[in-house]
C-alpha positions in Angstrom: 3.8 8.0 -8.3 2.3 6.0 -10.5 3.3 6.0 -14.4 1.2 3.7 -17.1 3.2 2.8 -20.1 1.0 2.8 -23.6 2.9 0.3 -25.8 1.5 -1.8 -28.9 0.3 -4.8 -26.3 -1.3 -2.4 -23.5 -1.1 -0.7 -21.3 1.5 -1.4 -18.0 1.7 0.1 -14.8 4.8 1.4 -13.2 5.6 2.9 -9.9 7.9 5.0 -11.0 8.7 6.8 -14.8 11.5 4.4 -16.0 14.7 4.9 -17.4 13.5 5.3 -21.3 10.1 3.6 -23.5 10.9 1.6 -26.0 10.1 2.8 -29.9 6.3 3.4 -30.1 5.5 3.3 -26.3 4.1 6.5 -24.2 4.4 6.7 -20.7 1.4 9.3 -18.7 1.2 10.0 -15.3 -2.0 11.9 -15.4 -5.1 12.5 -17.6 -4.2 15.6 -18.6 -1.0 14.2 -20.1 -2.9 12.0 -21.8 -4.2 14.4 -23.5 -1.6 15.7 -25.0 0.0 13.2 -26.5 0.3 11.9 -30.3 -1.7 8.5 -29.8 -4.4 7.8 -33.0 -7.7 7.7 -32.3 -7.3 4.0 -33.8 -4.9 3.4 -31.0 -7.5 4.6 -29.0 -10.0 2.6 -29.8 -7.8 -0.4 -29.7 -6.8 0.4 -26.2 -10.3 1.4 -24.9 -11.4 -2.3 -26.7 -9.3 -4.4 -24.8 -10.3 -3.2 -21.4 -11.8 -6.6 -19.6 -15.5 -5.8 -19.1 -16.2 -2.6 -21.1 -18.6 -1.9 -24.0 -16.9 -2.2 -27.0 -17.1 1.0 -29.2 -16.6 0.7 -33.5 -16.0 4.3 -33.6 -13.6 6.7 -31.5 -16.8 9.3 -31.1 -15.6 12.2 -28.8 -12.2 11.5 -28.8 -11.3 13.8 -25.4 -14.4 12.2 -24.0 -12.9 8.6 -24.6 -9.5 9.8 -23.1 -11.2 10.4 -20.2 -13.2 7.3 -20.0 -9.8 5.5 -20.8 -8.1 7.2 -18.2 -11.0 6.4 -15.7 -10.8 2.8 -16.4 -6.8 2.4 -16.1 -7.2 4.2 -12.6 -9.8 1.4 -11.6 -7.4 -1.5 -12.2 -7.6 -3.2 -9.5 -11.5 -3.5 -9.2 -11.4 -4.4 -13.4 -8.8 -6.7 -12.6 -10.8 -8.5 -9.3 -14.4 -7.7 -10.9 -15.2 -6.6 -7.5 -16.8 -3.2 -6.3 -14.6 0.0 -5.1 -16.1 -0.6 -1.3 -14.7 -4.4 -1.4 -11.4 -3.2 -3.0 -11.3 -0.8 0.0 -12.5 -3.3 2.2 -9.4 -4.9 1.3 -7.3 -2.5 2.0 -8.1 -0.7 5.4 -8.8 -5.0 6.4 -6.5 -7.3 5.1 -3.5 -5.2 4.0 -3.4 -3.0 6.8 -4.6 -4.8 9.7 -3.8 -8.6 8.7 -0.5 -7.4 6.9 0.6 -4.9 8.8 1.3 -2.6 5.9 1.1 0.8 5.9 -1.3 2.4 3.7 -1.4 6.1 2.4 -4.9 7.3 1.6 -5.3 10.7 -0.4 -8.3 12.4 -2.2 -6.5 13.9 -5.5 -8.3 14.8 -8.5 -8.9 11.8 -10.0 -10.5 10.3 -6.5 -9.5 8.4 -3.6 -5.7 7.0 -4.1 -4.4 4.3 -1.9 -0.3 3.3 -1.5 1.5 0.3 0.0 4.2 2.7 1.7 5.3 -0.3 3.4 5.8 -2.3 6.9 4.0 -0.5 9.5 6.4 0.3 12.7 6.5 -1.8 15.4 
């Protein structure tokens, strides 16, 4: 499972929902929880903003539209955080995780698209 934490300085990723959030954090597990909570569309904004490689927005617009596009982009971290394409995050890791590695990855089509887990070694 996988749990992003919305505090003043970002946003986090977590495997799994932890114990308690400190004052003034939110912690989501899906868009649709997102959603629903009490963040400010200034929070929003602020959030959306500091997203490596986006186009930065003044105004919050459509603010369920740009809950979705926020959502889309924290799903993507690890091509925003590489800068590379979805096939070459892939590529990495049905290639080196899985057959260099050894590691055992789960891949799933959910909602939100293709999901990948580390579920660990793979048997011997």
């Amino acid at each position: 499972m996988r749990i992003y934490i919305i505090g003043n300085d970002g946003i986090t990723l977590c495997r799994e929902a932890p114990a308690r959030v400190n004052e003034g954090e939110i912690a989501v597990a899906s868009r649709e929880e997102l959603h629903t909570v009490p963040v400010s569309g200034k929070r929003l904004l602020t959030l959306w903003n500091a997203l490596p490689g986006v186009e930065k927005r003044r105004k919050v617009g459509d603010r369920e539209a740009l809950i979705d596009q926020l959502w889309s982009a924290i799903e993507d971290e690890v091509a925003s955080a590489t800068g590379w394409q979805r096939h070459t995050v892939r590529g990495v890791f049905s290639g080196t995780l899985k057959k260099k590695l050894g590691l055992t990855i789960a891949s799933a089509k959910e909602e939100r698209g293709r999901v990948y887990r580390i579920n660990g070694p793979a048997s011997v």
